[in-house]
N, C-alpha and C positions, 0 to 999 in steps of 0.2 A: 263288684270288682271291675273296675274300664279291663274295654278289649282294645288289643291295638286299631286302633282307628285316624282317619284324619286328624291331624294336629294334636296329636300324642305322642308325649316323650316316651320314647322308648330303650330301655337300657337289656343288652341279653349279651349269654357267652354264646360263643360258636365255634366252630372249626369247618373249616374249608381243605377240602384236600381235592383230588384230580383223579381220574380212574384208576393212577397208578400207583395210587395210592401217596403220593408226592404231598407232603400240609402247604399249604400255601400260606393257612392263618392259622396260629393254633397248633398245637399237635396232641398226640396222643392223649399226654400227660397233662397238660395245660391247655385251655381254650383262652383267646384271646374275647377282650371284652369291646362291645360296638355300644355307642347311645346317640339316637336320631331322633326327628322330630315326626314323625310319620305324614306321607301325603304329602312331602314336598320336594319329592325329588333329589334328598340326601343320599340314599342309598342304592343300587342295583333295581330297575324294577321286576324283572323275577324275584328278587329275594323278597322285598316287602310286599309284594301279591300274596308271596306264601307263608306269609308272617298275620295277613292282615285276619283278625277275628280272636288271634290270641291271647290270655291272658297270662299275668304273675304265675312263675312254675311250670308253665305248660312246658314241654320238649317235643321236639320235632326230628326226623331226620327228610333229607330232601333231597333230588337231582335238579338241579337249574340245566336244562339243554344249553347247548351251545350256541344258539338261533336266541336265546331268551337271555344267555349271560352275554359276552362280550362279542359276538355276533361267530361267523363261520369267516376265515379269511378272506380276503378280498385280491385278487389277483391282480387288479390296480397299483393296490400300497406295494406292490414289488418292485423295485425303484431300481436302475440303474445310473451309478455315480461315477465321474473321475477320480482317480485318485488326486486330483488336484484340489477337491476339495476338502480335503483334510489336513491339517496343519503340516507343516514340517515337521518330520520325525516321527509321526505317525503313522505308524503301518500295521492297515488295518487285516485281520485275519477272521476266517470263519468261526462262527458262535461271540465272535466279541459284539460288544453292544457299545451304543454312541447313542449320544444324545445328537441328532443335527440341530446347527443353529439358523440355516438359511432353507426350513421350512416356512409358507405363507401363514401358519399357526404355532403356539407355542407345542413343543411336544410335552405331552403328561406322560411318556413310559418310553425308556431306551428303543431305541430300531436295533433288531441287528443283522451284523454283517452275514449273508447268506454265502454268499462267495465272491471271491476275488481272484483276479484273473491279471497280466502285466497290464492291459489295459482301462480294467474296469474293476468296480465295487458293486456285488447287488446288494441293494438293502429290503427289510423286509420291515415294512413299516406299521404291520397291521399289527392289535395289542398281541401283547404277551400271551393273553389264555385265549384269543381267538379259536375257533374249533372244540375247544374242550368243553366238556362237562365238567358241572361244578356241585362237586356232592358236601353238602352244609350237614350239620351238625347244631341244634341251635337249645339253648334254655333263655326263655323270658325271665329277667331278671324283676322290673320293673316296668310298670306302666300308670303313666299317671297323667291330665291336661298338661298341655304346655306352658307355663304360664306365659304374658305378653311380651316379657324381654327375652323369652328364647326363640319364640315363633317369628318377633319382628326380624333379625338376618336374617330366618330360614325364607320368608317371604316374598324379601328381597331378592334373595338368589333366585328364586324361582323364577318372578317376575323378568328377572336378566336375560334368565336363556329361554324364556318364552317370546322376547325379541323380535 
């Protein structure tokens, strides 16, 4: 029986929740289902660290640290904005979230508004689960070679952001 290893498809259910018990992915009642190619950088790398050795059926549960999931915030991404940069008729409030468009990268997750003041916007740019722990939940569904038409994108991407 393959173990999850390099370049093996990997199919499992999981759930994801947060100390506070909040599901992120999954809930109680239903786990939501992930399938990667393993060792190329698809997934979180805490989570496929803690995945790697396993086989079909195993179950796991797990805490990804905060340092090892989406990192610890960064006091940097705290951004201070005009309100001019926000469209007409927009008016921005705390806990709302925005996508900025006149970041120097595309954004992957809403910023949000931390506070607003008559003369300013802060925004908070660092991800969403930054700080958090991330407690998984996980059943290996499947594990089998990749064969060469699934591995060829996954190698490509990798190849991208090794750049």
């Amino acid at each position: 029986m393959p173990l999850i290893s390099q370049d093996q498809y990997v199919c499992l259910e999981y759930r994801l929740r947060l100390e506070s018990g909040e599901w992120i992915r999954g809930s109680a009642a239903a786990p939501e289902k992930l399938c990667f190619i393993a060792g190329v950088g698809e997934v979180l790398p805490g989570l496929e660290r803690r995945l790697w050795g396993l086989k079909e059926n195993d179950q796991m549960e797990f805490v990804i640290p905060a340092e090892e999931g989406f990192g610890l915030p960064d006091p940097a991404n705290i951004q201070v904005w005009s309100h001019k940069v926000f469209p007409p008729g927009v008016k921005p409030y705390a806990g709302m979230q925005v996508l900025p468009a006149n970041l120097p990268f595309p954004a992957e997750f809403p910023a949000r508004v931390k506070e607003v003041s008559k003369d300013q916007v802060v925004l908070d740019l660092n991800h969403p689960l930054a700080g958090q722990d991330l407690y998984y939940e996980v059943r290996v569904l499947e594990v089998r070679p990749a064969t060469p038409e699934e591995l060829e994108p996954a190698k490509q991407c990798k190849e991208c952001r090794e750049v």
